[in-house]
C-alpha positions as CSV (number, residue, x, y, z in Angstrom):
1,X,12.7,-16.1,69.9
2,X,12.6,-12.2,69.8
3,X,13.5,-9.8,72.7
4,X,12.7,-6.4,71.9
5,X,10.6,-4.6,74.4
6,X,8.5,-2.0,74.8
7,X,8.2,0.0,78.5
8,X,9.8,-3.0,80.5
9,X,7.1,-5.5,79.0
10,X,6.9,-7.8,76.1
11,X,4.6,-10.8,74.8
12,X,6.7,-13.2,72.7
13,X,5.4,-15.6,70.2
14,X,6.7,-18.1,68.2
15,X,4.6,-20.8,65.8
16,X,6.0,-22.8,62.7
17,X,4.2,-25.8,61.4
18,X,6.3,-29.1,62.4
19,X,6.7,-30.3,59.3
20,X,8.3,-27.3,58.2
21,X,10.3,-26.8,61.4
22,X,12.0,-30.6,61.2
23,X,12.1,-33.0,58.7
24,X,14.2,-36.6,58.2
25,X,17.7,-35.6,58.8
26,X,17.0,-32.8,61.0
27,X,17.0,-30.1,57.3
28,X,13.2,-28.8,56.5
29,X,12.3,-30.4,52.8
30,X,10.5,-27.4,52.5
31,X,12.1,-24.1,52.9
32,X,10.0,-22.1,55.3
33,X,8.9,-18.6,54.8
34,X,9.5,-16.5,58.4
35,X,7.9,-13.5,59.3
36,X,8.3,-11.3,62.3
37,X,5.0,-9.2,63.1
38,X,5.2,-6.3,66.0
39,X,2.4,-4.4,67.4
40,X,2.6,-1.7,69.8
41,X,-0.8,-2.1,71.5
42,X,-1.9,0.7,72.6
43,X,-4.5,0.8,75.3
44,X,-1.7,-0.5,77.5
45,X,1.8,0.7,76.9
46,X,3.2,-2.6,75.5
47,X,4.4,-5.0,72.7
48,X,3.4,-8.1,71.3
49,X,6.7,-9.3,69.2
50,X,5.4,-12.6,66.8
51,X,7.9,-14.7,65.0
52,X,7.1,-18.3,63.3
53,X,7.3,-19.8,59.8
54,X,5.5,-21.7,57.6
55,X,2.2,-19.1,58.4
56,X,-0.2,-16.9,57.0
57,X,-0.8,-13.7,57.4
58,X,-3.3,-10.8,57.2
59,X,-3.3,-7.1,58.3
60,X,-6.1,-4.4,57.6
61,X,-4.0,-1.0,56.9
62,X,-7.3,1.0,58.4
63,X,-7.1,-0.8,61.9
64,X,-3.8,-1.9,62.4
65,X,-5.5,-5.6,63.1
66,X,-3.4,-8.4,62.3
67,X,-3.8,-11.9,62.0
68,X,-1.1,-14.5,61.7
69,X,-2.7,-18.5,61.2
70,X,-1.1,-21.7,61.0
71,X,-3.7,-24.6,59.8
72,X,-7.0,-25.0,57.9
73,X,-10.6,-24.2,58.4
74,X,-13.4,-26.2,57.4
75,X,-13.4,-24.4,54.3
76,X,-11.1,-21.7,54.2
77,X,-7.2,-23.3,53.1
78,X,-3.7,-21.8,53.3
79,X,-3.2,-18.4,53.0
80,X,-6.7,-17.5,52.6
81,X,-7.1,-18.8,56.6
82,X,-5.5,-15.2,58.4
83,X,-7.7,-13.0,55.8
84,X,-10.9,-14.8,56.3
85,X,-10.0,-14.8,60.1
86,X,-9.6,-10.5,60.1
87,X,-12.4,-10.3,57.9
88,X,-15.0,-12.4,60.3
89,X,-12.9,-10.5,63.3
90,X,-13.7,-7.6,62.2
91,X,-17.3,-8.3,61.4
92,X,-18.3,-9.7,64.5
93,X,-15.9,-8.3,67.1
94,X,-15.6,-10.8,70.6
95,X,-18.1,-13.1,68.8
96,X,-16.2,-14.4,65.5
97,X,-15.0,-16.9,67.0
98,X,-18.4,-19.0,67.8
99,X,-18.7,-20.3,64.2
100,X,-15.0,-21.9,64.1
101,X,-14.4,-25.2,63.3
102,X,-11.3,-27.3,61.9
103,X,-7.3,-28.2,62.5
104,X,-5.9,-24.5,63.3
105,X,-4.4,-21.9,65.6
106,X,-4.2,-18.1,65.3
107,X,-3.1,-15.1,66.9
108,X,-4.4,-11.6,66.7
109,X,-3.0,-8.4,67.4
110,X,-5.4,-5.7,67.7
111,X,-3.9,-2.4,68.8
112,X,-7.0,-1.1,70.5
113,X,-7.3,-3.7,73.0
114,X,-4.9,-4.1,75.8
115,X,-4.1,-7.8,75.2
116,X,-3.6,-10.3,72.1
117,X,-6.0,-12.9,71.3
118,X,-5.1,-16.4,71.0
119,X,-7.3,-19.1,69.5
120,X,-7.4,-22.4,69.6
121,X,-9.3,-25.1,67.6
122,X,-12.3,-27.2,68.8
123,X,-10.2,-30.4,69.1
124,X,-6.3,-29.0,70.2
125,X,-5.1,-30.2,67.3
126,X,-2.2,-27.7,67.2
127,X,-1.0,-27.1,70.5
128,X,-0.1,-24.2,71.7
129,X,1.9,-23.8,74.9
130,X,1.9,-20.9,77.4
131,X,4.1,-19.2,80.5
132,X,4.6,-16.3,82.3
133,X,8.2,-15.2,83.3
134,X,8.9,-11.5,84.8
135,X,7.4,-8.7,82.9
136,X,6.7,-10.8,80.0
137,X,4.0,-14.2,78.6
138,X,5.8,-16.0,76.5
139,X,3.4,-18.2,73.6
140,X,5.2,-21.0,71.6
141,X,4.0,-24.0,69.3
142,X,7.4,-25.8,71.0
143,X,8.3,-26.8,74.2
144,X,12.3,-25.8,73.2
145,X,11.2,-22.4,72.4
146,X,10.3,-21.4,76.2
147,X,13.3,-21.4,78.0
148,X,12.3,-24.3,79.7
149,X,16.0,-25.3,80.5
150,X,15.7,-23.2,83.6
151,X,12.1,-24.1,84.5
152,X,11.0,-26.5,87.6
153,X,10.3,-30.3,86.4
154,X,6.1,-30.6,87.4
155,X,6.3,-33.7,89.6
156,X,2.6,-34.1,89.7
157,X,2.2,-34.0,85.8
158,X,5.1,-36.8,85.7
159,X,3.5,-39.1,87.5
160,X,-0.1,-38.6,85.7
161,X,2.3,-39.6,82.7
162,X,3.8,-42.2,84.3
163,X,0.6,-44.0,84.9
164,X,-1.3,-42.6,81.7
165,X,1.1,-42.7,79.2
166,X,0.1,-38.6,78.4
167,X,0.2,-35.7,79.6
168,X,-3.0,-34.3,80.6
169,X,-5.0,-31.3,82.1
170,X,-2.9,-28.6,80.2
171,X,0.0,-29.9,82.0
172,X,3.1,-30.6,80.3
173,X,6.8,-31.7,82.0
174,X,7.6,-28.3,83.3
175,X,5.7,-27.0,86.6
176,X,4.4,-23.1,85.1
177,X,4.2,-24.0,81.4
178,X,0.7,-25.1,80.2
179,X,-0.5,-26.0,76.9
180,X,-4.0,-24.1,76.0
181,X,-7.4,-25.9,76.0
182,X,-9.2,-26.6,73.2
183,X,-11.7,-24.3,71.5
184,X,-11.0,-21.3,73.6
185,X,-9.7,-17.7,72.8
186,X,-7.1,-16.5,74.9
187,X,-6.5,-12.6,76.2
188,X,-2.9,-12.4,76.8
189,X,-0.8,-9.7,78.3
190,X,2.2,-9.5,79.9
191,X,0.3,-9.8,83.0
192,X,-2.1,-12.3,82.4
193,X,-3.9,-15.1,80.8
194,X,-7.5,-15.2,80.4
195,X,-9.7,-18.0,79.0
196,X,-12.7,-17.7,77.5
197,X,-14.3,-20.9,75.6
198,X,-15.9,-20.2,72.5
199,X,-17.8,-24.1,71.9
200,X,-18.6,-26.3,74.7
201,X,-19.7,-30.1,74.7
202,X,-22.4,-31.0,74.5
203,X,-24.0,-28.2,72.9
204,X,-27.9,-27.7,73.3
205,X,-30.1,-29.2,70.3
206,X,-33.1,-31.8,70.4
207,X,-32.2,-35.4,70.8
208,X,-31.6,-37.4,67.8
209,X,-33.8,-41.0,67.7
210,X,-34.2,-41.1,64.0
211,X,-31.4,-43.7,62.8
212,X,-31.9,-42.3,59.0
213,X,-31.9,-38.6,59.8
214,X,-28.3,-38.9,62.0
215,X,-26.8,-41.1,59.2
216,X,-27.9,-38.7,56.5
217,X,-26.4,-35.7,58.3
218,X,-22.8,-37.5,59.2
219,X,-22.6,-38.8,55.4
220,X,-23.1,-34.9,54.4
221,X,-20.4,-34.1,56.5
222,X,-17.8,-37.1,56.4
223,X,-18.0,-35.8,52.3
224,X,-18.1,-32.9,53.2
225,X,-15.1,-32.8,55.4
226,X,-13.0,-34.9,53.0
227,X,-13.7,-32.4,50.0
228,X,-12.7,-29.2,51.8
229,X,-9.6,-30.5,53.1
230,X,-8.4,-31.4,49.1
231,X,-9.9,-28.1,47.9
232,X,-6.2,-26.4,47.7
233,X,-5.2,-29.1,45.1
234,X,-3.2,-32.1,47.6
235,X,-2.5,-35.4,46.7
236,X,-4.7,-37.5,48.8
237,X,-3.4,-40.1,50.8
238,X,-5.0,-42.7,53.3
239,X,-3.2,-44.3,56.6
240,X,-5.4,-47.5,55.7
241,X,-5.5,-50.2,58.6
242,X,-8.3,-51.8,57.0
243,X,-10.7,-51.4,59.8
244,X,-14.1,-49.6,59.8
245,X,-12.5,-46.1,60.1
246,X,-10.1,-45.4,57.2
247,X,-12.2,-47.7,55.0
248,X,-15.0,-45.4,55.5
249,X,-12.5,-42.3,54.1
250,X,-11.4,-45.1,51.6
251,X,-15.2,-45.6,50.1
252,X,-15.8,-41.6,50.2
253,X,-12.5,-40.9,48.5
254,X,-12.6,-43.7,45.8
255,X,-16.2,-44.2,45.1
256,X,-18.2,-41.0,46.1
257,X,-15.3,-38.4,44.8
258,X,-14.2,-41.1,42.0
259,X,-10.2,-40.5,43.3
260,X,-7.2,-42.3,43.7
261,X,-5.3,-42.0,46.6
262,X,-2.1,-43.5,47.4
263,X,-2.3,-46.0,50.4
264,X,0.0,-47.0,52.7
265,X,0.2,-48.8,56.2
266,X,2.6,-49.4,58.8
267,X,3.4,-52.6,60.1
268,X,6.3,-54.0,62.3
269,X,7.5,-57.1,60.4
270,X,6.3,-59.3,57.3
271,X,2.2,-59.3,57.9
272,X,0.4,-62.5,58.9
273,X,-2.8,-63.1,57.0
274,X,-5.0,-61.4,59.2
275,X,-3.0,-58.4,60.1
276,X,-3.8,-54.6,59.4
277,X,-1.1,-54.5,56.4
278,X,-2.6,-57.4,54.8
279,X,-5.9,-56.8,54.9
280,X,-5.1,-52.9,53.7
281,X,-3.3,-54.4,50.8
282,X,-6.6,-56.7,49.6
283,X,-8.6,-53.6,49.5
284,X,-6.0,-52.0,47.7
285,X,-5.9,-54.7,45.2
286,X,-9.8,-55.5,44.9
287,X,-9.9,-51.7,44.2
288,X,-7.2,-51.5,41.0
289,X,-4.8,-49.3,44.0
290,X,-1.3,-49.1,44.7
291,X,-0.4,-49.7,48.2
292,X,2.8,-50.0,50.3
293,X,3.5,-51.3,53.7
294,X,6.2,-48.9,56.1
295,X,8.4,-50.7,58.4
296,X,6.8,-49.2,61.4
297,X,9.9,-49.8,63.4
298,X,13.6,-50.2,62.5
299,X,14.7,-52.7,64.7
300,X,17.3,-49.9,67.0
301,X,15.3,-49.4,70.4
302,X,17.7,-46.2,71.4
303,X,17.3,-44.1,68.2
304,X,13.7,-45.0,68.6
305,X,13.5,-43.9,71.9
306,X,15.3,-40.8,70.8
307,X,13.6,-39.6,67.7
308,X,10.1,-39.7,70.2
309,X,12.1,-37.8,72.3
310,X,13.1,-34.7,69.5
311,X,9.8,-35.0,67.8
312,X,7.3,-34.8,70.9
313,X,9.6,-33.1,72.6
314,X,8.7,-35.0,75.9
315,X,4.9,-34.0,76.1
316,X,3.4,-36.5,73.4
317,X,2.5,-39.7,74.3
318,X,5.4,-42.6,73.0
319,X,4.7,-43.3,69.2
320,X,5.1,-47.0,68.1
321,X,5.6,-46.5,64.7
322,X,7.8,-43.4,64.7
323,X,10.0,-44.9,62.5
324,X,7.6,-45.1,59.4
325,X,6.7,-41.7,59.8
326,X,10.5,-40.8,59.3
327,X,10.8,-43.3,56.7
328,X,7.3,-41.5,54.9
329,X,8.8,-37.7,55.6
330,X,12.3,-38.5,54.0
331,X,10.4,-40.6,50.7
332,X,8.5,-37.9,50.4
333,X,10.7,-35.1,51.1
334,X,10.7,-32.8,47.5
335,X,7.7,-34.1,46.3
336,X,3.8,-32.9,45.6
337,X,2.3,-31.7,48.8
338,X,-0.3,-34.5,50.5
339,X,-2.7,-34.6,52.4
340,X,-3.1,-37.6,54.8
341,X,-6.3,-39.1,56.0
342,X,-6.0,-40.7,59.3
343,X,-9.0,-43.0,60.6
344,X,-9.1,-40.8,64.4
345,X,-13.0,-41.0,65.2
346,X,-15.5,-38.7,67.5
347,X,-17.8,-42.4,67.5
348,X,-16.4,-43.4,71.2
349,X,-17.4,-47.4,71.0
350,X,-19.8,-48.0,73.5
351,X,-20.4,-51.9,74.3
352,X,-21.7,-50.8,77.2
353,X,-24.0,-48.7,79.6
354,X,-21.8,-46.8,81.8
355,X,-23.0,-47.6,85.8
356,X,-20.6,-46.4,87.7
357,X,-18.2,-43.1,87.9
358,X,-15.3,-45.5,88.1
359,X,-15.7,-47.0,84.7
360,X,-15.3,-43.2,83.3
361,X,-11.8,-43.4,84.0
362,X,-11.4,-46.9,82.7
363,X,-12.8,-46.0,79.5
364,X,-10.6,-43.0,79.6
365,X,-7.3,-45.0,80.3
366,X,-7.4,-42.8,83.6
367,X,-6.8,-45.6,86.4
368,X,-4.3,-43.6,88.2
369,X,-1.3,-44.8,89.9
370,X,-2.4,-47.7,91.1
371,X,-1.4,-49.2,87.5
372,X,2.0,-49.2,89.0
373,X,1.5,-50.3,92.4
374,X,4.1,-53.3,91.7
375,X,7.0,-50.6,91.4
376,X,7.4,-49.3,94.6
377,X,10.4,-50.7,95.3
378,X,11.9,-49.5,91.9
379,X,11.2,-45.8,92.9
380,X,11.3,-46.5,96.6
381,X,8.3,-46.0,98.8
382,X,8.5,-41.8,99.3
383,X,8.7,-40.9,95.7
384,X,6.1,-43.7,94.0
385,X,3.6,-42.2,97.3
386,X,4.8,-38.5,95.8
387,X,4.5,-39.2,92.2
388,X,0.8,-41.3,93.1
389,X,-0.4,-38.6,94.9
390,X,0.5,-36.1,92.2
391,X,-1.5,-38.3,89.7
392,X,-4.5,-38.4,91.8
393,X,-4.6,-34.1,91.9
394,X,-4.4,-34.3,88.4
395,X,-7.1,-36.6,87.8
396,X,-9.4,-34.6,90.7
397,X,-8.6,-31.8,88.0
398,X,-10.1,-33.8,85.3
399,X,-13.0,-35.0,87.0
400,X,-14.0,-31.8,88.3
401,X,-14.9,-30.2,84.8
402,X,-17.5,-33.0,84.4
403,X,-19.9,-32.0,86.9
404,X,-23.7,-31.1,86.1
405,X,-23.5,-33.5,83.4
406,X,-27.3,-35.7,83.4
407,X,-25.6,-39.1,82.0
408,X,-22.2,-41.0,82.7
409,X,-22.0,-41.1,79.2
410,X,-22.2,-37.6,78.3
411,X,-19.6,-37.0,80.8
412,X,-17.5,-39.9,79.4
413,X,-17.8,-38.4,76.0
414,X,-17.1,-34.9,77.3
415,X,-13.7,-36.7,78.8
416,X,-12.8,-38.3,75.3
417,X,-13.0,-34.7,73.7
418,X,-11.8,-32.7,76.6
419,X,-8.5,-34.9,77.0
420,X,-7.8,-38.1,75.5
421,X,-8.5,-36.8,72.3
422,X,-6.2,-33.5,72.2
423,X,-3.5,-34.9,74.0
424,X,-3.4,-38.8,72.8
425,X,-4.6,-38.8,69.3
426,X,-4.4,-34.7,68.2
427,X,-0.7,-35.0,69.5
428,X,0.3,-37.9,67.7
429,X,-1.0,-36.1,64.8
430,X,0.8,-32.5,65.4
431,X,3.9,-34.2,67.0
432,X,4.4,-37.2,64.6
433,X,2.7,-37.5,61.4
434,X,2.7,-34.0,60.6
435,X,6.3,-34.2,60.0
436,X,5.5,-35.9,57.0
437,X,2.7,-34.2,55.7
438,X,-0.1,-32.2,56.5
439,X,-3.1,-34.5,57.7
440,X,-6.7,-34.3,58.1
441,X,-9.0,-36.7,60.3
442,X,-12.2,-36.4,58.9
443,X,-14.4,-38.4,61.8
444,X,-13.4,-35.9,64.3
445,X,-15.3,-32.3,63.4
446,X,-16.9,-30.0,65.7
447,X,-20.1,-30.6,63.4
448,X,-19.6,-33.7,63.3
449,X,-19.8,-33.9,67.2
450,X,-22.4,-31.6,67.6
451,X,-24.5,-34.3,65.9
452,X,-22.9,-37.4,67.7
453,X,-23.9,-36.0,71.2
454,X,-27.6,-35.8,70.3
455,X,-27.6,-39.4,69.5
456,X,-29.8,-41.7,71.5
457,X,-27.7,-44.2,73.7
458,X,-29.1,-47.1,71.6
459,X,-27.3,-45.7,68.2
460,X,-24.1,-45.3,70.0
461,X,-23.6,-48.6,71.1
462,X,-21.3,-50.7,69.2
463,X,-20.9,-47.5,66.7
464,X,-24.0,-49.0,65.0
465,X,-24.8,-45.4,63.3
466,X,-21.1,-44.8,62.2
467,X,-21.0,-48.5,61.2
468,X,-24.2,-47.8,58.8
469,X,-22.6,-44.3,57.4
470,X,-19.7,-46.5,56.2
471,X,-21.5,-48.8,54.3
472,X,-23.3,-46.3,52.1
473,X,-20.1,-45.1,50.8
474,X,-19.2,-49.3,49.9
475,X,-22.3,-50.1,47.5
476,X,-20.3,-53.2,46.8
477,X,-20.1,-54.4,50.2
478,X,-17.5,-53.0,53.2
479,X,-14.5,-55.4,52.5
480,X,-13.6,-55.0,56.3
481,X,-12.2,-57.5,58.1
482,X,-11.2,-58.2,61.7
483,X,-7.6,-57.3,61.9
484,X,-4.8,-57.7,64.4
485,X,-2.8,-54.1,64.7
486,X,1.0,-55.7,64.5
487,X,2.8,-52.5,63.9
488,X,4.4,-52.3,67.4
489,X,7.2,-54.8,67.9
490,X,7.2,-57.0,71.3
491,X,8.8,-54.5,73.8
492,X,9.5,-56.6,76.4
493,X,12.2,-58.6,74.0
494,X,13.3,-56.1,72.2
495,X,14.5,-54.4,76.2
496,X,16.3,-58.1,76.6
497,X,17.8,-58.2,73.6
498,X,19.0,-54.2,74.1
499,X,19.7,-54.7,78.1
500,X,23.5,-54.0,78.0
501,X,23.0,-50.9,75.6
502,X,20.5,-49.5,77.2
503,X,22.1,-49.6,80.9
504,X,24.8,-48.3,79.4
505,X,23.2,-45.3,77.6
506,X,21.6,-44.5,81.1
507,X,24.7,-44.5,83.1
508,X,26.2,-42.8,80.1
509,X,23.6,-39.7,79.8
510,X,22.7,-36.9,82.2
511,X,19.1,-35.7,82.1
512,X,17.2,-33.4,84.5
513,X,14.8,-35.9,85.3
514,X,17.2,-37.5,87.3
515,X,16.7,-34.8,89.9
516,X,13.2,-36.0,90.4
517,X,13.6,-39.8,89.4
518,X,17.2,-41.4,89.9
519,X,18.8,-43.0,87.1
520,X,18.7,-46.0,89.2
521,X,14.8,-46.2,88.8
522,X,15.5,-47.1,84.9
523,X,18.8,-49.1,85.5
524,X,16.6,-51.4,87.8
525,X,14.0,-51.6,85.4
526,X,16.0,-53.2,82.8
527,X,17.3,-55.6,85.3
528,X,13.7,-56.7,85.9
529,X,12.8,-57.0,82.4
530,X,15.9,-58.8,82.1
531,X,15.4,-61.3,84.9
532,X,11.6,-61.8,84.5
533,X,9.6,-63.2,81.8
534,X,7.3,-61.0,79.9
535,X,4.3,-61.1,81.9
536,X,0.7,-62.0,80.7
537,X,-1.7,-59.5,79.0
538,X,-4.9,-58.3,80.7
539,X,-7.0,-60.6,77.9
540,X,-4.3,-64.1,78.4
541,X,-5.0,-63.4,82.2
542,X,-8.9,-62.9,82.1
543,X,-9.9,-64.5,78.9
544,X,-9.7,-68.1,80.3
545,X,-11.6,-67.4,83.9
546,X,-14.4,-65.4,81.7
547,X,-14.8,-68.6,79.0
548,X,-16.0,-71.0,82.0
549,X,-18.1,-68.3,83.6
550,X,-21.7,-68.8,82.5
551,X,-22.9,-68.3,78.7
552,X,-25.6,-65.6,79.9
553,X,-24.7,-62.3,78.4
554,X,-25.3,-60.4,81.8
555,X,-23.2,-62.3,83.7
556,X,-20.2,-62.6,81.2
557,X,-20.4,-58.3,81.3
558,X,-20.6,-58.6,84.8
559,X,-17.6,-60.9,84.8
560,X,-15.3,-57.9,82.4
561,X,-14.6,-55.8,84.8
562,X,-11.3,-57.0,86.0
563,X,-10.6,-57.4,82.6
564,X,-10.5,-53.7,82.0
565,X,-8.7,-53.1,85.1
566,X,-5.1,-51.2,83.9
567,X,-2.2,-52.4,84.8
568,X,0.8,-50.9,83.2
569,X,3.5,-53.2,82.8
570,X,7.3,-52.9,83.2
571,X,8.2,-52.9,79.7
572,X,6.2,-49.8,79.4
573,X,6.7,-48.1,82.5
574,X,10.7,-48.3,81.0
575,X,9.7,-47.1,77.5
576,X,8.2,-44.0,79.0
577,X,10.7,-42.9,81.6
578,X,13.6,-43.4,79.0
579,X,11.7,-41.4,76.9
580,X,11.0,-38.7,78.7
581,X,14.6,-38.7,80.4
582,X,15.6,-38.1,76.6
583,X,13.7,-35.6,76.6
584,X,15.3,-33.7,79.2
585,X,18.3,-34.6,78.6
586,X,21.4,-32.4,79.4
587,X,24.3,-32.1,78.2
């Protein structure tokens, strides 16, 4: 981070791709180019010092302008991103940012206005955090870079996380640093942020009824999207579960573009018959493909604990299958650059009308604090009401963006895009996999969505229209399969069998979330887990009473809905908190 100033007032900025940043072993595989960019911007007697690595860059000698880019475009790739970006800035001023679309963020420094612009994609796929500290903004792709040490712990956000498992609502562990909303150019000055979003959902157009018209566009830009992302010459490579998603990217890689990509998946021990890795590898095989299965977990629960902690620096959700992706960054360390296809989807699976504003938050993974109503005496009565109520002003912040809406679903959808889908499944792909490679997610595109939210209710249901697209790019039949995830190992046992290391890593580590939540919260944790038997799942629990309801379809959906009641359970409450005390450890 840079310090120079200019007249008592400074904007710093630092970005680096992750991948770049960290790697397995805590050494880059790749040595990362730095730059340092200043501009003296004019109009109001101050400076904007930039520092990353791993960026591109572009500056117009007439002007002054600059750009500097991490990410890709739709269709503009590597260093050509920060010149294409200066050349449509400059063509169409406030407005170039209306046509932008794919996995990117920018900044530009324009000496004739009084502020720099920040940009951020349509989905948050690179986040980009935000403060304000006296007489300067600070900007910053990493939660280490922004002197958070000294900064409050956000109580409220903690307890949203708690219960949610995310972070949510720009809001990250530290009360004054935010992380910037999706598809929205910043003005930033020393004194001030100012939003403005460039793309909103769902954007105006006639409704779609027409099931071949809406498959015919997504098939042109599912191929689309997958060509443009290998146009800079990477290896391709698919995160293959063997469900409906990746084997879509699967069919469009291997029979539309006639490649060969390698194939892995993750999997927590050897894979039963039915399980992702298993039925990943009989695709693999039916196609003449090599494919390899990554121990998604390596069996020691505190360096797992603490490699979520350094990579997602306490803001992105827990990651399961950390493990393989250090495993996949170190393998791969040194050689051709990749590009990995993950199955992430814009097709929300509707198997349902939504009926009431309750069940947006259910579909959301939103049910508030209540999940953990059983663990009041864990954090005593004061803080679990503190940390509840916190979560409910979050969610109030949530809910309040989805007014004027004219369906529940279009407001449910608007809530996928708006927050579980930068801040679950965009952060697992900044935070985590992009340590191993650079990755693309085809089924999640602006245009893509643009199309999607003009699709009658009936096509959405069940994915039926995505479901269709799929099977044009298998003419010899989708070799799909119902498959069990198994990548995660049982958490519950693994706490047993870890009780007496884990208590003692607690008692043995300081962190600042002690000062809001007591080490004893997480010491009596373990106990519980310790002393109880792993309790039963939402479907063991509700399964049973919903077989001997009555065969009628209306009444078995009527009977669901304690089914998809949340309850988050004490294995993962504990998995959370130690992570995030990691996170802010001390020491």
């Amino acid at each position: 981070m840079t310090n120079q100033a200019c007249r008592n007032c400074t904007l710093r900025a630092h970005i680096s791709l992750p991948a770049q940043a960290h790697a397995a072993g805590g050494q880059a595989h790749q040595p990362p180019e730095t730059v340092d960019l200043v501009a003296d911007l004019a109009a109001a007697g101050w400076r904007a010092v930039v520092r990353g690595s791993g960026l591109s860059t572009a500056r117009c000698e007439r002007t002054g302008v600059q750009v500097i880019s991490a990410g890709r475009h739709r269709d503009r790739h590597g260093d050509n991103l920060a010149a294409w970006l200066l050349a449509s800035y400059q063509a169409d001023g406030r407005r170039f940012a209306s046509d932008l679309n794919g996995s990117f963020l920018a900044l530009i420094l324009d000496p004739g206005l009084p502020h720099l612009l920040a940009v951020t994609d349509p989905l948050g796929s690179r986040r980009l955090f935000y403060r304000r500290v006296e007489g300067a903004t600070i900007l910053s792709t990493s939660l280490r870079s922004m002197e958070a040490a000294t900064t409050p712990l956000d109580e409220a956000a903690i307890g949203f996380y708690l219960a949610a498992g995310s972070f949510m609502a720009g809001r990250t562990p530290y009360a004054g640093i935010l992380a910037m909303p999706r598809a929205t150019v910043f003005a930033v000055s020393p004194a001030a942020c100012a939003a403005r979003e460039y793309w909103r959902y769902p954007p105006d157009g006639p409704k779609l009824t027409a099931a071949n018209e809406a498959e015919e566009r997504i098939e042109r830009i599912v191929v689309r999207s997958v060509s443009d992302a290998l146009a800079g010459g990477l290896r391709p490579a698919v995160s293959l579960s063997g469900g409906l998603d990746s084997t879509c990217l699967l069919g469009v890689l291997r029979n539309r573009l006639g490649l060969a990509p390698e194939l892995f998946t993750y999997c927590h021990g050897k894979p039963a018959e039915a399980d992702d890795a298993a039925v990943a590898a009989r695709t693999a095989r039916a196609l003449g493909l090599q494919h390899r299965t990554v121990e998604a977990y390596g069996g020691r629960l505190i360096r797992h604990i603490e490699r979520n902690a350094e990579w997602g620096e306490g803001w992105a959700c827990h990651c399961s299958e950390i493990d393989a992706w250090w495993t996949l960054a170190t393998d791969w360390a040194g050689q051709p650059a990749r590009m990995v296809f993950t199955g992430d989807q814009s097709f929300i699976n509707w198997w349902r009308p939504l009926r009431e504003p309750e069940d947006l938050l259910l579909d959301a993974s939103l049910a508030g604090f209540g999940a953990l109503h059983w663990s009041e005496g864990l954090f005593g009565r004061a803080l679990h009401r503190r940390l509840g109520c916190g979560c409910t002003e979050i969610i109030s912040e949530i809910l309040a963006r989805l007014d004027g809406f004219d369906t529940l679903m279009a407001a449910g959808e608007c809530l996928y895009l708006d927050q579980r889908m930068p801040n679950t499944y965009m952060a697992w792909r900044d935070r985590f996999v992009r340590r191993a490679a650079e990755t693309c997610a085809p089924l999640v595109d602006r245009e893509l969505y643009e199309v999607t939210s003009r699709l009658a209710p009936e096509l959405k249901m069940g994915r039926r229209v995505f479901a269709d697209v799929a099977a044009r790019f298998w003419p010899q039949g989708m070799p799909v399969r119902a498959a069990s995830g198994a990548y995660a190992p049982d958490w519950h046992s693994e706490i047993v069998r870890n009780a007496d290391g884990l208590a003692a890593w607690v008692s043995g580590t300081s962190s600042r979330l002690d000062e809001l939540i007591p080490r004893h919260v997480a010491l009596g944790l373990v106990r519980h887990i310790r002393a109880h038997g792993k309790p039963k799942t939402d479907t063991e629990r509700w399964m049973p009473r919903i077989a001997r309801g009555s065969r009628d379809w209306s009444t078995r959906l009527r009977g669901l809905g304690p089914f998809h009641r949340q309850l988050v359970y004490p294995h993962t409450l504990l998995i959370r908190l130690l992570t995030l005390r990691a996170a802010l450890r001390t020491g």
